[in-house]
NULUM-883821 format. One line per 10 residues: number of its first residue (from 1); their letters; for each residue x, y, z of C-alpha. Coordinates in Angstrom, 3 decimals. Layout:
NUM) A) X/Y/Z; ...
end
This chain:
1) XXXXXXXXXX) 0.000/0.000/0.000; 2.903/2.528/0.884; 4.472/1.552/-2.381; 1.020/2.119/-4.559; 0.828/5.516/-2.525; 4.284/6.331/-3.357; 3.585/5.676/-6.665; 0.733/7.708/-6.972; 2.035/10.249/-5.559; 5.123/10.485/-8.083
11) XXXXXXXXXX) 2.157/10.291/-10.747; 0.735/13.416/-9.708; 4.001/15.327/-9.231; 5.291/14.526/-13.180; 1.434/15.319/-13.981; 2.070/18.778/-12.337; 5.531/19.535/-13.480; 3.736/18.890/-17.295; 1.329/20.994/-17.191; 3.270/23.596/-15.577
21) XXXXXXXXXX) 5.826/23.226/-18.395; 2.934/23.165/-21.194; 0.841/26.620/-19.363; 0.337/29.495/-21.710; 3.600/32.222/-20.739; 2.649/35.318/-19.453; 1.342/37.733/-21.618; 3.537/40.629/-22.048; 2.655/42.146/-25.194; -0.321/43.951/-26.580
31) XXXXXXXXXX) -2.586/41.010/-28.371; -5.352/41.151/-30.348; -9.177/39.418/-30.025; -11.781/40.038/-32.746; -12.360/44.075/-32.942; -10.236/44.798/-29.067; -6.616/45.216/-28.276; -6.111/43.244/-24.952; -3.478/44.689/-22.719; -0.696/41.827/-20.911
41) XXXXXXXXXX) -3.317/42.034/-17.641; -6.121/40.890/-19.648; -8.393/43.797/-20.020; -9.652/45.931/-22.915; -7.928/48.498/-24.082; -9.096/51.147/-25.503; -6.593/53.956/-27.232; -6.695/57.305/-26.044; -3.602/59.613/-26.959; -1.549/62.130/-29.285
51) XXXXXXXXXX) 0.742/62.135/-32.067; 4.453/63.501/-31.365; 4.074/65.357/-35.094; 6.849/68.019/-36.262; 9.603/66.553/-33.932; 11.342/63.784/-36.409; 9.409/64.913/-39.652; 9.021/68.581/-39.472; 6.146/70.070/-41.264; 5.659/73.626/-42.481
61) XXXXXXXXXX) 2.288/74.834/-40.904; 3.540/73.672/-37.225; 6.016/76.438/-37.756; 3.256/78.983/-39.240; 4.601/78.266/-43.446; 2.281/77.335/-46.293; 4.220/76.819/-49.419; 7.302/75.794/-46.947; 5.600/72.391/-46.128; 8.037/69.709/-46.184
71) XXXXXXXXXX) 11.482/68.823/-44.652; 13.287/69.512/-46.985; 11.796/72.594/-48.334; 12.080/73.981/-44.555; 16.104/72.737/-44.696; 16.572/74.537/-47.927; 14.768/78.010/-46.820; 16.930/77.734/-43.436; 20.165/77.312/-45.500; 18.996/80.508/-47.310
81) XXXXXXXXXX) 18.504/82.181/-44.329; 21.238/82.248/-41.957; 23.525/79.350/-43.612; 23.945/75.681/-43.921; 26.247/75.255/-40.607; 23.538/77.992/-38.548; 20.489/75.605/-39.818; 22.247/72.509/-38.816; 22.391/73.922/-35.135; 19.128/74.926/-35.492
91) XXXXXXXXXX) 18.166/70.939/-36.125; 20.211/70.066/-33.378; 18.571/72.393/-30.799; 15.543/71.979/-32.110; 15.683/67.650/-31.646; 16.850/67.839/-28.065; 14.240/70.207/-26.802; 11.397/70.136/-29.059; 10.238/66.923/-26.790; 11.336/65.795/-23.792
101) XXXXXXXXXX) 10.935/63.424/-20.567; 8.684/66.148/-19.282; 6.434/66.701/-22.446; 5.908/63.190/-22.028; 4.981/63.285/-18.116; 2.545/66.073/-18.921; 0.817/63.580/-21.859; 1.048/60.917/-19.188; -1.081/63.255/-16.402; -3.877/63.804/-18.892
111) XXXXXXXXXX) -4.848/60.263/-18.716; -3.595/59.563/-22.184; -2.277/56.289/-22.633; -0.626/55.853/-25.841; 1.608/58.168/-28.147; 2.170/57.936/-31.827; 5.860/58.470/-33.074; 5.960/59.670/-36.745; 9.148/59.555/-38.124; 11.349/60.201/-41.220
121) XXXXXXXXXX) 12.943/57.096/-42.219; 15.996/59.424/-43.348; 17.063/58.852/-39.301; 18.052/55.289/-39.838; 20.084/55.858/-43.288; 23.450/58.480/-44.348; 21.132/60.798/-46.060; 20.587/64.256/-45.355; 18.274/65.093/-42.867; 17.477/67.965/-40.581
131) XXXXXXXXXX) 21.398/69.103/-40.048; 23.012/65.498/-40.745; 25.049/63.901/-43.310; 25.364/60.673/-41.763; 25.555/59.393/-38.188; 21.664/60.033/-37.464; 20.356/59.295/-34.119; 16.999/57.837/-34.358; 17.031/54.947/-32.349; 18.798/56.992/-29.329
141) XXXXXXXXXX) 15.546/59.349/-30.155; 13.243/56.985/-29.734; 14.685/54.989/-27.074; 14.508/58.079/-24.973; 10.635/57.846/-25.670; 10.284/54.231/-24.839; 12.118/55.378/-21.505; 10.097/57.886/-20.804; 6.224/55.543/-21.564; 7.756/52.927/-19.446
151) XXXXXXXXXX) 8.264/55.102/-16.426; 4.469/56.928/-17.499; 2.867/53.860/-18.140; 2.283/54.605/-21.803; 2.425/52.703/-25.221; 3.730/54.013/-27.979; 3.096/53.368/-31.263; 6.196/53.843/-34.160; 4.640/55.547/-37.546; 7.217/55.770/-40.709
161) XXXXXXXXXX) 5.757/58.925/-42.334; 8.068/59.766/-44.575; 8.756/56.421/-46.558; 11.947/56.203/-49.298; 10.675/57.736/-52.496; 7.637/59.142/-50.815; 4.646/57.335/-50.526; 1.825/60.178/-50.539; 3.044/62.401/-52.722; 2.622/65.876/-50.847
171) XXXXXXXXXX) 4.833/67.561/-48.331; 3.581/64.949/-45.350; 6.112/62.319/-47.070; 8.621/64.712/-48.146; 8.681/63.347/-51.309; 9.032/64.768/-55.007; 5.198/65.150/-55.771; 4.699/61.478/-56.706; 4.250/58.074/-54.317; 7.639/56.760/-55.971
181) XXXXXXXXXX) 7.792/54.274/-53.768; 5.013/52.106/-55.087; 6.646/51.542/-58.742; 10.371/51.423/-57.014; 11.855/48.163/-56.478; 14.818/50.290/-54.812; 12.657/52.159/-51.895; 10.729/49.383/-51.303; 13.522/47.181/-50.550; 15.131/49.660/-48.126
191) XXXXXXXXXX) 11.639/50.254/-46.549; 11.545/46.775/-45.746; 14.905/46.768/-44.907; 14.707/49.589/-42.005; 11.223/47.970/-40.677; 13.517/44.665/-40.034; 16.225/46.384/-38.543; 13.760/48.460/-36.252; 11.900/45.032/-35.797; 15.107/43.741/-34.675
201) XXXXXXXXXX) 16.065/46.163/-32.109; 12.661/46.396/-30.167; 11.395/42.775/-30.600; 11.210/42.280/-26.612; 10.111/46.045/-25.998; 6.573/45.973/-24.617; 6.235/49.605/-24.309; 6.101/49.451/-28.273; 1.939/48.663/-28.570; 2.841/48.314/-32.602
211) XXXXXXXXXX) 4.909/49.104/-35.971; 2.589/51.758/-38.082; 4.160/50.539/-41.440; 3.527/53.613/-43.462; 1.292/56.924/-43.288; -1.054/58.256/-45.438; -0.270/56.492/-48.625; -0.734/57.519/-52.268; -2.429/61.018/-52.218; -6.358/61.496/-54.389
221) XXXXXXXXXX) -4.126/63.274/-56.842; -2.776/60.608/-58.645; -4.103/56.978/-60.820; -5.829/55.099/-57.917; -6.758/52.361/-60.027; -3.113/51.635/-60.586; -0.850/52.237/-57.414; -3.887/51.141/-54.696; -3.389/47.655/-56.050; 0.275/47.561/-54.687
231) XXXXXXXXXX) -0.180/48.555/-51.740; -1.041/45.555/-50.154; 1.824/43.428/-51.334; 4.152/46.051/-49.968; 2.187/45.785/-46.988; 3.334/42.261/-46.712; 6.597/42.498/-47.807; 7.418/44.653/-44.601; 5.515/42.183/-42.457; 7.696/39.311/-43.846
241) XXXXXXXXXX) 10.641/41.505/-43.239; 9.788/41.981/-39.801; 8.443/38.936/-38.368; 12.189/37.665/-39.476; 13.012/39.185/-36.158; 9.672/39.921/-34.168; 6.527/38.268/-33.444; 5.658/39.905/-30.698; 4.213/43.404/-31.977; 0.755/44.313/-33.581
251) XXXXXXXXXX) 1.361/45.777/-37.104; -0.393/48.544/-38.102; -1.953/49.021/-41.920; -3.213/52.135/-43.196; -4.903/52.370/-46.574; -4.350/54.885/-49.972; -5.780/58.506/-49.782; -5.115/59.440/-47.172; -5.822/56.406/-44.882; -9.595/56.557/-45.679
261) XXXXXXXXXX) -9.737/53.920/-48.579; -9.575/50.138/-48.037; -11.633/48.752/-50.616; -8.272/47.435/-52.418; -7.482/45.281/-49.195; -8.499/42.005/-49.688; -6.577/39.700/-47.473; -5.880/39.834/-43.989; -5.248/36.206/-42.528; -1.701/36.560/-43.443
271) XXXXXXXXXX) -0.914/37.579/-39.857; -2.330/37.090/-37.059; -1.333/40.744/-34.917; -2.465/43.224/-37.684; -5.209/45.930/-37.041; -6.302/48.931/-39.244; -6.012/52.294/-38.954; -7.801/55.364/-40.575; -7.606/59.243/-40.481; -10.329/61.893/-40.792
281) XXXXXXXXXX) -10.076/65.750/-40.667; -13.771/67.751/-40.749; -16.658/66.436/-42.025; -19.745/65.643/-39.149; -18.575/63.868/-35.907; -21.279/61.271/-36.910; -21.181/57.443/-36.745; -22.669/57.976/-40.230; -19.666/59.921/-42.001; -17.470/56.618/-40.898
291) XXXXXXXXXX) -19.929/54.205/-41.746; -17.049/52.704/-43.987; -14.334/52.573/-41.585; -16.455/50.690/-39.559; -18.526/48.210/-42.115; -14.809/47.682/-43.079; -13.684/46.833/-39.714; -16.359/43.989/-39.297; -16.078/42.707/-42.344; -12.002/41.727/-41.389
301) XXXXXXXXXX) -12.858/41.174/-38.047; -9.439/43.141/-36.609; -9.576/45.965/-34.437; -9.826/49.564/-36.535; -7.778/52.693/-35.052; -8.136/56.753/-35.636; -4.586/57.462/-36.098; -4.924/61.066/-36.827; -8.133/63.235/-36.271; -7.948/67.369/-34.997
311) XXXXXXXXXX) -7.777/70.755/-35.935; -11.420/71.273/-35.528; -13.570/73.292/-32.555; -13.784/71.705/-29.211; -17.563/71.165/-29.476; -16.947/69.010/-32.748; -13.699/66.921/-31.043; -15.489/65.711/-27.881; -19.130/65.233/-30.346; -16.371/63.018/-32.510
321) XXXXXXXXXX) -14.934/60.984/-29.389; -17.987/59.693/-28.246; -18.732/58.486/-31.438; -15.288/57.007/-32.014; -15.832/55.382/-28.335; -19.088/54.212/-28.865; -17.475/52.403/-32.074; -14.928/50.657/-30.374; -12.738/52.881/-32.705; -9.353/54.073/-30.611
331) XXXXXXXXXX) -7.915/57.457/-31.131; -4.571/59.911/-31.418; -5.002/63.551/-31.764; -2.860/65.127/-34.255; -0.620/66.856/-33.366; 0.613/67.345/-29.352; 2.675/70.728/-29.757; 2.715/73.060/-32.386; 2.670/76.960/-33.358; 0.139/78.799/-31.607
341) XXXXXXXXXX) -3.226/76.455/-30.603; -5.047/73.740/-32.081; -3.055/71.036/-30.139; -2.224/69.687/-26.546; 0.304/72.232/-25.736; 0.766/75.552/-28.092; 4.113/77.138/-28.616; 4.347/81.147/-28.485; 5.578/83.008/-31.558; 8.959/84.028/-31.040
351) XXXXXXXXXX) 9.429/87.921/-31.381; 10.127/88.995/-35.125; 8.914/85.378/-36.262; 6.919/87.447/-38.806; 10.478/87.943/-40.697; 11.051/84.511/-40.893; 7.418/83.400/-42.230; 7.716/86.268/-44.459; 10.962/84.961/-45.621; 9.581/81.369/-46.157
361) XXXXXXXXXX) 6.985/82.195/-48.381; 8.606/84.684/-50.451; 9.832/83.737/-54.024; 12.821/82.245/-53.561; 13.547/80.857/-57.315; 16.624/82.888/-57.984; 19.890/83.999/-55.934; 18.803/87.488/-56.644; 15.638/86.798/-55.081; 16.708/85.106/-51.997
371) XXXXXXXXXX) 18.883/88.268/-50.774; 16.092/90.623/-51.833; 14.012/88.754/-48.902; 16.129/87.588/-46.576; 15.421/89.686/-43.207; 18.555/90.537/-41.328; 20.748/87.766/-40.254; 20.952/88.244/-36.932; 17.584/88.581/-36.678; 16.866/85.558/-38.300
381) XXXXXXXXXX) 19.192/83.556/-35.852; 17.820/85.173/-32.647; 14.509/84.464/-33.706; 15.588/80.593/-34.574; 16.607/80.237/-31.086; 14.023/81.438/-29.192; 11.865/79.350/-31.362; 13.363/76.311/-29.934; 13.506/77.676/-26.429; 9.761/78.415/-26.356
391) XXXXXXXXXX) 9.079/74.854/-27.564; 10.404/73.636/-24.828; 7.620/72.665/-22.430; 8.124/74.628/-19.370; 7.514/77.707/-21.983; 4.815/76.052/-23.668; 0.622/76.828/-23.218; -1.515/74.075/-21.993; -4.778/74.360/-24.222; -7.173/73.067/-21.637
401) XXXXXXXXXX) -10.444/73.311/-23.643; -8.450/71.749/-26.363; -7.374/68.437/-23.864; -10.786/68.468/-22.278; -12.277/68.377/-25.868; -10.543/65.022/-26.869; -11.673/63.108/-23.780; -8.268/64.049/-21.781; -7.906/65.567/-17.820; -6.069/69.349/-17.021
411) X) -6.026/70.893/-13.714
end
């Protein structure tokens, strides 16, 4: 009998030690089930943030230019202003203080809980960008923002939104007026090589909710009927690229103009962590106006995701987030900091920052006309630096009807 107990018992040890070996791991990454993201403790979650624009792909109306949109029409009208080596110190100043650990805090006190990165993919290659040659620091960039969600409690999300050869087609991509990337075999293989390398380096982050694999993609302007087609097998060329490395992280798909179109997007079982996300600027804060985004999002079963939505009154914002919440539809504002208002945090207008505007959207299509505008030099450069120091957040302006529109908390 001792023996038969013995034996029993040994039984039920090995039968324990089994099915402790064969559990399910613990769940440290953002998942998805159905139409919800489920966070590593098990519960919905529901997006609620802001997009980090202007920092790592400058654009021209955060700065108060119209026809000086892109990067590198902003690079070329600061190299007429005060000089190539004065512009790249403006880049420099401008990346360490534009956002910081404490711009972050401040997102993280609102009750936000995720942050979208967009980024130029110039910061992983030797091209120039915003000051550099070579030698760009993009991962140290965002590795200081994975530092600072961990310690907040955030997610962040990584958007490429300016894609080799441009992938729009307008200033957002900084591209030459075309999506060249879609009939490039060249850009497409180095946008699917820096998505693997990026995959690589933050395949065991779980701050990172997901990879956004490209924004805003092929602009209204151009033949729909022939570049929406390849969009999806780019799509999943950069998903093969990445899951080389990382199968941990949700991938994010956007569709053509201007993330609003995904009637060319026709399979979606080729990975199990992909979800959708759209973009919408005016129109009614209605269910009704995205009737398609969300007929779209049943029909694939995968969670759908505003990725960019603002710049409106602070009736129509909050009118819009209870829609988007009572659609299961997460959201990030665009943009967190900019010129003026119309964003989480507004930046003052440097004294004489007239000049500079003035100077930016002047002709500038011959050396004579360049030094006909340009203001005074000095001027220029005193203005460029008290741009950066009133981004910096201490000298920024909260806009509390503006974070109390989008569903946010302010003191």
């Amino acid at each position: 009998m001792k023996k038969a107990a013995l034996y029993l018992g040994v039984l039920a040890l090995l039968a324990g030690c089994t099915a402790s070996r064969q559990a399910e791991p613990e769940q440290t990454f953002m998942r998805i089930e159905g139409h919800d993201l489920i966070a590593p403790d098990g519960s919905k979650f529901f997006i609620r943030g802001t997009n980090i624009g202007n920092w790592l792909n400058p654009e021209g109306y955060m700065f108060g230019f119209s026809k000086t949109n892109s990067p590198r029409f902003i690079n070329e009208m600061l190299c007429q202003l005060v000089g190539e080596e004065a512009a790249a110190d403006f880049w420099q100043e401008f990346k360490d203080n534009y956002i910081t650990r404490a711009d972050i805090d401040f997102i993280a006190s609102t009750g936000a809980n995720t942050i979208r990165l967009p980024f130029h993919y110039k910061l992983f290659t030797d091209e120039d960008y915003m000051g550099l040659p070579s030698g760009h620091n993009g991962y140290a960039h965002i590795d200081s923002v994975v530092t600072w969600c961990r310690d907040n409690g955030l997610y962040l999300i990584l958007d490429m939104h300016d894609a080799p050869g441009g992938q729009t087609g307008d200033n957002i991509d900084d591209s030459y007026a075309f999506p060249w990337l879609m009939e490039s075999p060249k850009a497409q293989k180095l946008f699917c090589d820096i998505w693997e390398q990026i995959a690589e380096r933050y395949e065991n982050e779980p701050v990172i909710l997901g990879y956004e694999l490209i924004n805003e993609p092929i602009a209204h302007y151009f033949d729909a009927e022939t570049l929406n087609s390849k969009l999806e097998p780019l799509h999943k060329r950069a998903v093969e690229a990445i899951r080389r490395h990382d199968n941990n992280h949700i991938i994010l798909l956007g569709g053509p103009q201007w993330n609003s179109n995904f009637s060319n997007f026709t399979d979606w079982g080729y990975d199990d962590k992909i979800m959708y996300t759209c973009h919408r600027y005016g129109g009614e804060p209605t269910a009704d106006a995205i009737h398609h985004f969300i007929a779209f999002r049943d029909s694939t079963g995968l969670p759908m995701y505003m990725g960019e939505i603002g710049h409106n009154t602070d009736e129509w914002q909050a009118a819009f987030c209870d829609v988007l919440e009572d659609n299961n539809i997460g959201y990030t504002f665009w943009p967190y900091k900019k010129l003026d208002s119309s964003c989480m945090n507004g930046i003052t207008r440097p004294a004489d920052w007239d000049s500079i505007v003035a100077f930016a959207e002047a002709p500038r299509d011959s050396y004579k006309a360049i030094r006909e505008a340009r203001p005074d030099t000095a001027l220029a450069r005193k203005a460029l630096r008290e741009f950066v120091e009133n981004s910096r957040f201490e000298n920024c302006t909260p806009q509390k009807s503006y974070i109390k529109s989008i569903k946010l908390n302010i003191d």
